[in-house]
C-alpha positions as YAML, in Angstrom:
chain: A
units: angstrom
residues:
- id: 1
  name: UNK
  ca: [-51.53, -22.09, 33.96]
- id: 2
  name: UNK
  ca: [-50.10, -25.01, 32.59]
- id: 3
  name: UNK
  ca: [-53.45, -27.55, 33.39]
- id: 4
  name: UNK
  ca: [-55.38, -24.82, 32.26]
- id: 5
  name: UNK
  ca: [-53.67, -24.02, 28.69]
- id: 6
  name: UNK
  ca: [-54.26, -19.93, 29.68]
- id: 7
  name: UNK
  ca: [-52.20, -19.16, 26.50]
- id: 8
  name: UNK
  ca: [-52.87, -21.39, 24.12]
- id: 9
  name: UNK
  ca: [-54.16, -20.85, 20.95]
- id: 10
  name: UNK
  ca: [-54.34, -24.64, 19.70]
- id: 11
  name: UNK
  ca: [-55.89, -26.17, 22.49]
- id: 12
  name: UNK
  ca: [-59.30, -25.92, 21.13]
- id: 13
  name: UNK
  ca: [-58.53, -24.99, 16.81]
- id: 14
  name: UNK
  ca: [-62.48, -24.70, 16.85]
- id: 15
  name: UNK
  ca: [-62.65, -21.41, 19.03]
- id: 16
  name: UNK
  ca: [-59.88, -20.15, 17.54]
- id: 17
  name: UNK
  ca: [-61.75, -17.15, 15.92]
- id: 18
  name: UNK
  ca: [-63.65, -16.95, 18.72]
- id: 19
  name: UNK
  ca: [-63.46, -13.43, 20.84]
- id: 20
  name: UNK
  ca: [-61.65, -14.35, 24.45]
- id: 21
  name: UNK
  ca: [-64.28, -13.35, 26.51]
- id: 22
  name: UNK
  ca: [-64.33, -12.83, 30.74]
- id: 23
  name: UNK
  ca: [-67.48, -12.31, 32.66]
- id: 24
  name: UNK
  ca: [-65.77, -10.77, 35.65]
- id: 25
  name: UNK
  ca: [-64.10, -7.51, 35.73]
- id: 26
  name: UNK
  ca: [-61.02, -6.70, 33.44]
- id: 27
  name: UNK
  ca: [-58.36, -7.34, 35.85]
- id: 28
  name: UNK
  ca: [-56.87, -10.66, 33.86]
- id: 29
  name: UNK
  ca: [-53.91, -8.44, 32.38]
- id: 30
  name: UNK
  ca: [-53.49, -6.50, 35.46]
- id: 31
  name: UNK
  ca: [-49.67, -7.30, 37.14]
- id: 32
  name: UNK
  ca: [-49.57, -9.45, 39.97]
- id: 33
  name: UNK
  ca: [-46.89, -7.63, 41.85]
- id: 34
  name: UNK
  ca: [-49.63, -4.95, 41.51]
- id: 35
  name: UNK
  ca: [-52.36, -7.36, 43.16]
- id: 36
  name: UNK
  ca: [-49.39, -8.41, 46.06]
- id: 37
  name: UNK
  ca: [-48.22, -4.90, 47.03]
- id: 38
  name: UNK
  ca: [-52.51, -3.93, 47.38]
- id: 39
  name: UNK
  ca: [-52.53, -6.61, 50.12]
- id: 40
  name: UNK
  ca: [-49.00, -6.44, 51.85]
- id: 41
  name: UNK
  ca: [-49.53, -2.55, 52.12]
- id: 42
  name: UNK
  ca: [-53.19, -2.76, 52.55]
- id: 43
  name: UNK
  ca: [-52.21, -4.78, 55.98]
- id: 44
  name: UNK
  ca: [-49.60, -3.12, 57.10]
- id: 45
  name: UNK
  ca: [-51.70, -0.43, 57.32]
- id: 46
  name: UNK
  ca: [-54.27, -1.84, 58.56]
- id: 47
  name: UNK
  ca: [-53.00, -4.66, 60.58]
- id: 48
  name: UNK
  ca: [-56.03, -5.42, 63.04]
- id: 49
  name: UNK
  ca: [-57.73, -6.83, 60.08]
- id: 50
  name: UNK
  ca: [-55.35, -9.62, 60.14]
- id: 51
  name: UNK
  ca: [-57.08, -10.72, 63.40]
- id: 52
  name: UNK
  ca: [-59.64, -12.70, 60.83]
- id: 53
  name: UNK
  ca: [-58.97, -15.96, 59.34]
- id: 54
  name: UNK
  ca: [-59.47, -15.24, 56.07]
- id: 55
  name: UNK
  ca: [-57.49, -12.17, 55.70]
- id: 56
  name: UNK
  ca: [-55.21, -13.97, 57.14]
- id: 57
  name: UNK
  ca: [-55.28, -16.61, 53.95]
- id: 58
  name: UNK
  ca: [-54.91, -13.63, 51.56]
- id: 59
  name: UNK
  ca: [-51.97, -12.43, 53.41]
- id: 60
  name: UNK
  ca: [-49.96, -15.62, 53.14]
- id: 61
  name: UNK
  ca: [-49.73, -15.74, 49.62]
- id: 62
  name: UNK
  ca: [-47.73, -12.26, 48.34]
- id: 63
  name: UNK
  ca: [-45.34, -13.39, 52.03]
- id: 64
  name: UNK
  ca: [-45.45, -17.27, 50.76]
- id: 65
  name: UNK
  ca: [-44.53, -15.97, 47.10]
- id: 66
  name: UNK
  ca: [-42.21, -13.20, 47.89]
- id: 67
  name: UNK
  ca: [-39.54, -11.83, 50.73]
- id: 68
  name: UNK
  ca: [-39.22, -8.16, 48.94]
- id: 69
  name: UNK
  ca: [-41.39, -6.30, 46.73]
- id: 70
  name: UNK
  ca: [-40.95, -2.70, 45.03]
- id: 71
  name: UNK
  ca: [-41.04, 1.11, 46.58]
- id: 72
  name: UNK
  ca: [-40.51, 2.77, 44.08]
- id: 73
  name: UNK
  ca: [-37.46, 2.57, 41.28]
- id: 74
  name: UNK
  ca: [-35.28, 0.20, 42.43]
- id: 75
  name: UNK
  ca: [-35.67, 0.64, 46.39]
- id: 76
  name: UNK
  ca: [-37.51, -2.57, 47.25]
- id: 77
  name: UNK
  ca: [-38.82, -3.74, 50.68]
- id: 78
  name: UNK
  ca: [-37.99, -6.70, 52.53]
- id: 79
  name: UNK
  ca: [-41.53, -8.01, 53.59]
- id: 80
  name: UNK
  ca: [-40.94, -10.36, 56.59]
- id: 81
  name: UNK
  ca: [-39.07, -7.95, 58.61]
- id: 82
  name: UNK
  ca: [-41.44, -5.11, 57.97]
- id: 83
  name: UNK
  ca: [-44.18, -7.69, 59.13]
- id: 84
  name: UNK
  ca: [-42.31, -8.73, 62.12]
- id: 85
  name: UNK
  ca: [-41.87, -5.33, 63.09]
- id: 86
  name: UNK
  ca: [-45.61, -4.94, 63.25]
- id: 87
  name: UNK
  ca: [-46.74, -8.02, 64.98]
- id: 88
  name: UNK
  ca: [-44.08, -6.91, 67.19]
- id: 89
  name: UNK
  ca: [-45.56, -3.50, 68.00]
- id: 90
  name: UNK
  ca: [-49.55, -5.08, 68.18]
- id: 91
  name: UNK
  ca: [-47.60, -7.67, 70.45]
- id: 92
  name: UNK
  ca: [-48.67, -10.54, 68.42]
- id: 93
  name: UNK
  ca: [-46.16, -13.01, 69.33]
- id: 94
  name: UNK
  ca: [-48.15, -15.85, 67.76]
- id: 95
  name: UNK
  ca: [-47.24, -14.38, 64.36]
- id: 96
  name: UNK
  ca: [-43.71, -15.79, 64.49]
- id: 97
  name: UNK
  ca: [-44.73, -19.09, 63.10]
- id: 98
  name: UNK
  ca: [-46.76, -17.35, 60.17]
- id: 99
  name: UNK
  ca: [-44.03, -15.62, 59.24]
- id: 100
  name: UNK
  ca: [-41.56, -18.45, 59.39]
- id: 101
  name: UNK
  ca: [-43.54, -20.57, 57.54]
- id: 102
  name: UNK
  ca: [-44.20, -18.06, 54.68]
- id: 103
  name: UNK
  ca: [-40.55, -17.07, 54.70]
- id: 104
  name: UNK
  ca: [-39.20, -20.75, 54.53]
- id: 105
  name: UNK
  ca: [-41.44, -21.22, 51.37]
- id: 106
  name: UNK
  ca: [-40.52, -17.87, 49.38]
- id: 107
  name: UNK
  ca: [-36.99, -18.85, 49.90]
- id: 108
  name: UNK
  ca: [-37.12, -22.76, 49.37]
- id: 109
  name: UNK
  ca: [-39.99, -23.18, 47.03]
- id: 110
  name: UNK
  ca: [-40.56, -19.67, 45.15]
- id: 111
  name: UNK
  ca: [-36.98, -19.52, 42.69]
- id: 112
  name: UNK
  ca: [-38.23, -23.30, 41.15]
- id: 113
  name: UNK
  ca: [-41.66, -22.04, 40.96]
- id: 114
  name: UNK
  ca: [-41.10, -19.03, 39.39]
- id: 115
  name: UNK
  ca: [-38.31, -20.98, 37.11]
- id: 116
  name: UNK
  ca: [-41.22, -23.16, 36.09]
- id: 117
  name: UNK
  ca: [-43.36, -20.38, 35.39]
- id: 118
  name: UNK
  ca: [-40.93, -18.58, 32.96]
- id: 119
  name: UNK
  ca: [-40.25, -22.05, 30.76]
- id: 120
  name: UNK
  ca: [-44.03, -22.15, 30.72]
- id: 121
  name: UNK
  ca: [-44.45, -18.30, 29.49]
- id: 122
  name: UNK
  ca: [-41.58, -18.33, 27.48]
- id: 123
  name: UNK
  ca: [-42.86, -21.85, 24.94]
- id: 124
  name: UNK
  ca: [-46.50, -19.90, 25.30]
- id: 125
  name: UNK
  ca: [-45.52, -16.89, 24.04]
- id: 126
  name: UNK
  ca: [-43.43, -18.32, 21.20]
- id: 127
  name: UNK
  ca: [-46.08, -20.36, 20.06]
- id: 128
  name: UNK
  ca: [-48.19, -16.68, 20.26]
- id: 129
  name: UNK
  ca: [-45.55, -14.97, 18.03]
- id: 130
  name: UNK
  ca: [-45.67, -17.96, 15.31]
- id: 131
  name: UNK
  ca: [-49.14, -18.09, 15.11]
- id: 132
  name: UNK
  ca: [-49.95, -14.47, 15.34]
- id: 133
  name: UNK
  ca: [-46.79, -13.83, 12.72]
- id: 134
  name: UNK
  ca: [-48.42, -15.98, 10.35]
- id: 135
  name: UNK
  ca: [-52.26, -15.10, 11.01]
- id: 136
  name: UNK
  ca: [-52.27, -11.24, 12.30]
- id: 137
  name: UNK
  ca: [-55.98, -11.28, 12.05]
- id: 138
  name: UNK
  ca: [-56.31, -13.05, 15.39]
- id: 139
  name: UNK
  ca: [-54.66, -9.94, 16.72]
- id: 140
  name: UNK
  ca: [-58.40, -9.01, 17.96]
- id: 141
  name: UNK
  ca: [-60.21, -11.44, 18.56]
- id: 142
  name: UNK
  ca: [-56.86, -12.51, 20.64]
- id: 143
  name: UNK
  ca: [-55.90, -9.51, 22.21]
- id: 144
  name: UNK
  ca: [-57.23, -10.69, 25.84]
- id: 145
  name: UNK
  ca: [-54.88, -13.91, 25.34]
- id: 146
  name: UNK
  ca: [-51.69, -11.73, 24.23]
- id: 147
  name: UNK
  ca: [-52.15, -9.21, 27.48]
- id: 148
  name: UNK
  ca: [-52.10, -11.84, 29.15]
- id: 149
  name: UNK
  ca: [-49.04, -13.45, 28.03]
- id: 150
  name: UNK
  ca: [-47.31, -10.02, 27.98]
- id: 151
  name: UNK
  ca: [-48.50, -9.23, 31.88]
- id: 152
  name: UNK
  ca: [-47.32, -12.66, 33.41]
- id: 153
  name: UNK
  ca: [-44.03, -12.10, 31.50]
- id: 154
  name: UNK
  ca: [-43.63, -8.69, 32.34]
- id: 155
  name: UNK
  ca: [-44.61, -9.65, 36.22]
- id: 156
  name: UNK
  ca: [-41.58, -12.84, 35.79]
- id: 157
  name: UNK
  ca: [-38.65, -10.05, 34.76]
- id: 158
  name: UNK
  ca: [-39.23, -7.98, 37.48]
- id: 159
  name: UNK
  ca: [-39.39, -10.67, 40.19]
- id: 160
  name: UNK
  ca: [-36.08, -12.30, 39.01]
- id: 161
  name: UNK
  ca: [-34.64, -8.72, 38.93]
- id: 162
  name: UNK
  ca: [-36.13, -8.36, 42.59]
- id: 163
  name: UNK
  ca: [-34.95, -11.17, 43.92]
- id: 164
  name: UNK
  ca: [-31.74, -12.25, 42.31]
- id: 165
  name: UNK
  ca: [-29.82, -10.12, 44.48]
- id: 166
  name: UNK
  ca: [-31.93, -9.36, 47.51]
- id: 167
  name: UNK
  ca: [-31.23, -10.54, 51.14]
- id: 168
  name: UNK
  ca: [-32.83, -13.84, 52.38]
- id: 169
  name: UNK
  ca: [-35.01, -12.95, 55.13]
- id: 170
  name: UNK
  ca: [-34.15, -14.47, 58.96]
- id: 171
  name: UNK
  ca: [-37.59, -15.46, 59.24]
- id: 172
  name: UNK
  ca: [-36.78, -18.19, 57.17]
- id: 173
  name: UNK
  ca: [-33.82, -19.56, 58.57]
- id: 174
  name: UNK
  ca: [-33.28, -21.33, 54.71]
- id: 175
  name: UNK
  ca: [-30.49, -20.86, 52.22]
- id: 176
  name: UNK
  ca: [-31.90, -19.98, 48.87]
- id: 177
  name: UNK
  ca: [-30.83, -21.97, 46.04]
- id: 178
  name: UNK
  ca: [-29.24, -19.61, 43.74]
- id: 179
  name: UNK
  ca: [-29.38, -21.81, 40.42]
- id: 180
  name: UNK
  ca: [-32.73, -21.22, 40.13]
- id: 181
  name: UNK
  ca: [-31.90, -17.87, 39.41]
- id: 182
  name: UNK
  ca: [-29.55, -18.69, 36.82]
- id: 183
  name: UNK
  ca: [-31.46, -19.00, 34.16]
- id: 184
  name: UNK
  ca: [-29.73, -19.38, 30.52]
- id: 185
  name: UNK
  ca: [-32.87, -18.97, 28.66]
- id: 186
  name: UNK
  ca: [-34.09, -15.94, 29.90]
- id: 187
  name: UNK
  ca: [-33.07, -13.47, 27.27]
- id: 188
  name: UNK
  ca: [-35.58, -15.79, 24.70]
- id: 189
  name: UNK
  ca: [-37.86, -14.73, 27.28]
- id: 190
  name: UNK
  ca: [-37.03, -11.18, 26.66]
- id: 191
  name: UNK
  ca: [-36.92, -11.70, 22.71]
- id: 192
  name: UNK
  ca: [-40.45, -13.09, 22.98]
- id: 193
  name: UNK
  ca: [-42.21, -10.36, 24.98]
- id: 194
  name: UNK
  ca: [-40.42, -7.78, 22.73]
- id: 195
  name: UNK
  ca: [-41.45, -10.01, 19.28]
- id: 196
  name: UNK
  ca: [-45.12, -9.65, 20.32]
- id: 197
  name: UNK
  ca: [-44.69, -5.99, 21.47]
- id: 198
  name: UNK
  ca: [-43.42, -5.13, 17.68]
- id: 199
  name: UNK
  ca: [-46.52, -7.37, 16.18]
- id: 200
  name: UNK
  ca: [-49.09, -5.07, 18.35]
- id: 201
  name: UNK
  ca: [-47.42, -1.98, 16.89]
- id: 202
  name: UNK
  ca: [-46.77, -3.16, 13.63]
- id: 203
  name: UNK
  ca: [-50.47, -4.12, 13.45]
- id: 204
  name: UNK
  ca: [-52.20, -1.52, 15.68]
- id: 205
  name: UNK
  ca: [-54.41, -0.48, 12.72]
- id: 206
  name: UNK
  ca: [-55.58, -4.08, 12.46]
- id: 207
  name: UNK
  ca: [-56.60, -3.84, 16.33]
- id: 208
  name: UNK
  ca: [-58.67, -0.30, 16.12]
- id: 209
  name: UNK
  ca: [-60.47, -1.52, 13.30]
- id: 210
  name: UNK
  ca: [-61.78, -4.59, 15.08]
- id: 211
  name: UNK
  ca: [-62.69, -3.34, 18.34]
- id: 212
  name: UNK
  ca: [-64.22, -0.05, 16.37]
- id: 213
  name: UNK
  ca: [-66.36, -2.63, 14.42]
- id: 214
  name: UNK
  ca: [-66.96, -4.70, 18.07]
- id: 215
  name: UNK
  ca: [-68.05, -1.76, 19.65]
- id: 216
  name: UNK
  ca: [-70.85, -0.75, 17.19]
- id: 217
  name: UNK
  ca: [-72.04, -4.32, 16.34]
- id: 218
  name: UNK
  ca: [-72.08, -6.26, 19.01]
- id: 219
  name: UNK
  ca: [-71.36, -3.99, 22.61]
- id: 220
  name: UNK
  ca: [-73.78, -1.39, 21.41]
- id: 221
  name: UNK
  ca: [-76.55, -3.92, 21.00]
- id: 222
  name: UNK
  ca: [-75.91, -5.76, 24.15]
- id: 223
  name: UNK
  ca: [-75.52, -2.49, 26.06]
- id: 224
  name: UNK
  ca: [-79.02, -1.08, 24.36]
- id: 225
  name: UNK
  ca: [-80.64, -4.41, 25.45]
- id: 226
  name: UNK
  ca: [-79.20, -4.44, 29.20]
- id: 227
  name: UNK
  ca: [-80.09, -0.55, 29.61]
- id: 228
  name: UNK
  ca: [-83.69, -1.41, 28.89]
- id: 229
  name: UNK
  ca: [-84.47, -3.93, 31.22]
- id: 230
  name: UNK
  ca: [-82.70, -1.81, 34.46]
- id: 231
  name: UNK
  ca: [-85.37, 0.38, 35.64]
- id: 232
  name: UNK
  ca: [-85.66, 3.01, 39.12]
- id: 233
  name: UNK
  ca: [-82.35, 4.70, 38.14]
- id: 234
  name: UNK
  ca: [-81.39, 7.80, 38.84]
- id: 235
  name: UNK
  ca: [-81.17, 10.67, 36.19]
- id: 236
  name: UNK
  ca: [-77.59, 10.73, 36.24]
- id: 237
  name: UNK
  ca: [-76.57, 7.23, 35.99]
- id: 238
  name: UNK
  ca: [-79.82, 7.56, 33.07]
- id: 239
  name: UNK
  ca: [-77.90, 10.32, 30.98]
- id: 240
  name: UNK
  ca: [-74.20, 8.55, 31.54]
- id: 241
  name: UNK
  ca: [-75.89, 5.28, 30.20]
- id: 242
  name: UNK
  ca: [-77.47, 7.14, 27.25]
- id: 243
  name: UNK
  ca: [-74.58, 8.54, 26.52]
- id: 244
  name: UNK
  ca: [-72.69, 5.34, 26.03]
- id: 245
  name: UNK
  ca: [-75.33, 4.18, 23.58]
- id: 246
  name: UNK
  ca: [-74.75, 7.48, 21.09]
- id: 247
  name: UNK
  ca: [-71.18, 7.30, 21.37]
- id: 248
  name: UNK
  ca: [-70.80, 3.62, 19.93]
- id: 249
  name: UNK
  ca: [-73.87, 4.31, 17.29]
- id: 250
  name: UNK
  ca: [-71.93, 7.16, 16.30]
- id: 251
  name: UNK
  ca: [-68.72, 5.13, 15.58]
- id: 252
  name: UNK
  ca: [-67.50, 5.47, 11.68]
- id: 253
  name: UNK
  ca: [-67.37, 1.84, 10.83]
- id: 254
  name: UNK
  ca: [-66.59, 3.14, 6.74]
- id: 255
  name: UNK
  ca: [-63.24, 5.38, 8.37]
- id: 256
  name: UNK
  ca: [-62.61, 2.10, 10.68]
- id: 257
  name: UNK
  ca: [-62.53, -0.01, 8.09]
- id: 258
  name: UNK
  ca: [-60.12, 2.59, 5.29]
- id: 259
  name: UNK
  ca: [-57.93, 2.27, 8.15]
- id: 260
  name: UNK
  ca: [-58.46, 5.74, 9.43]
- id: 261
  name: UNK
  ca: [-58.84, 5.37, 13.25]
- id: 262
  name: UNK
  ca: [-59.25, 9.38, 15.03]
- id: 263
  name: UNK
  ca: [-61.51, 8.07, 18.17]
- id: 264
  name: UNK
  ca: [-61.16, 9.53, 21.49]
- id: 265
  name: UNK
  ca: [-62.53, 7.66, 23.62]
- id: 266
  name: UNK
  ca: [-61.64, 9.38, 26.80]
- id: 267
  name: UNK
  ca: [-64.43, 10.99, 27.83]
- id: 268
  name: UNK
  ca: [-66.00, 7.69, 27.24]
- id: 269
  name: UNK
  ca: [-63.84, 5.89, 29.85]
- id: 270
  name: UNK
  ca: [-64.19, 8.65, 32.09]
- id: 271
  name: UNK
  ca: [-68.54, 8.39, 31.78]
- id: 272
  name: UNK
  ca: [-67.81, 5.17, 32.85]
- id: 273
  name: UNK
  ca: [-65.53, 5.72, 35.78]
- id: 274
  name: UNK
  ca: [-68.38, 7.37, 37.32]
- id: 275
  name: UNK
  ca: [-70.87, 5.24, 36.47]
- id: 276
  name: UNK
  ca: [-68.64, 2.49, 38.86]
- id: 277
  name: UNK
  ca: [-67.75, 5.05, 41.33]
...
């Protein structure tokens, strides 16, 4: 994140108006705990995929990052045993050395790195709330940025809440530093995340308005252009994608702009929810 300057603003002042933009799917704001409990639970209950390499590769980084992760409320699950449990039953006695190795760094290596990533989030999301304090019409353009920010942090709470407390896993016969965990400048992380949650809501009229105006300017042109150069659809998929088009021409860019924002897009989301399915 650091090398990468994911959060900052300032890194290059020329694209600073410029919309944050993604060509891939909109999953840059979705948690990671969400993204490590998809493939822990997606193996354990399907554990003769691990038999290939490469799942194998996806597997070791929620166990090389983690030793529990959530159930539900505050029941969490200790990963390595649950693992052991079912190389045990597939007799997969090889496994012992994956899991050892993945256990040893969660415990050794994962409190500093997540330590690290919290002193990162927390100066990036600072410098967010100054320059979004002072210049609240980079709310939109921005917005990708600040879920961001607000989705790593959000991701960092719950895994020190997780793991502060939790038992180290025998897998990795390691003692886990517990300094790391000690962390004196964690409630300016909490100050930060709830700083930038008041600036949404204090300017959420600020945000409809510029996404309203997105919509019909720019999406609704792209869109119409894409649309006419897919042919050999089928009529449903035809009438879905038609109906996108007449929603966002029929946005009310004069109420958007009063500040009067009554849009429901939900039927909208859900046209589009079966255009993917």
């Amino acid at each position: 994140m650091k090398t990468s300057h994911l959060l900052s603003l300032t890194q290059v002042p020329q694209h600073m108006l410029n919309p944050t933009l993604c060509d891939t799917m909109p999953c840059e704001f979705l948690s990671l705990d969400t993204f490590s409990k998809w493939i822990v639970f997606g193996f354990m209950a399907c554990p003769q995929q691990l038999s290939q390499q490469e799942n194998l590769g996806l597997l070791r980084i929620p166990l090389s990052d983690n030793y529990v992760l959530p159930l539900i409320r505050d029941e969490v699950l200790s990963i390595h045993p649950a693992f052991e449990s079912v190389f045990r039953l597939m007799k997969l006695d090889r496994m012992e050395r994956f899991l050892h190795e993945t256990a040893k760094h969660a415990v050794t290596h994962g409190p500093a790195i997540h330590r690290e990533r919290r002193n990162y989030l927390r100066h990036s999301l600072h410098e967010l709330d100054l320059i979004l304090g002072d210049q609240p019409g980079l709310l939109g353009p921005k917005a990708l940025v600040l879920l961001m920010g607000l989705s790593l942090a959000r991701d960092e709470v719950h895994w020190l809440a997780r793991h502060g407390e939790a038992p180290v896993p025998k897998q990795a016969k390691a003692k886990v530093n517990q300094e790391e965990f000690q962390d004196k400048l964690f409630p300016e992380l909490l100050s930060c995340i709830h700083e930038l949650r008041s600036l949404t809501k204090k300017y959420r009229h600020m945000l409809c308005r510029y996404f309203v105006q997105y919509l019909n300017s720019y999406d609704h042109v792209v869109l119409s252009d894409q649309v006419q150069k897919i042919h050999n659809v089928g009529d449903d998929e035809s009438i879905i994608m038609t109906s996108f088009l007449t929603t966002l021409s029929q946005l009310d860019l004069k109420a958007a702009e009063a500040g009067v924002i009554d849009v429901d897009f939900v039927p909208f989301r859900l046209d589009w929810m079966r255009l993917q399915a």
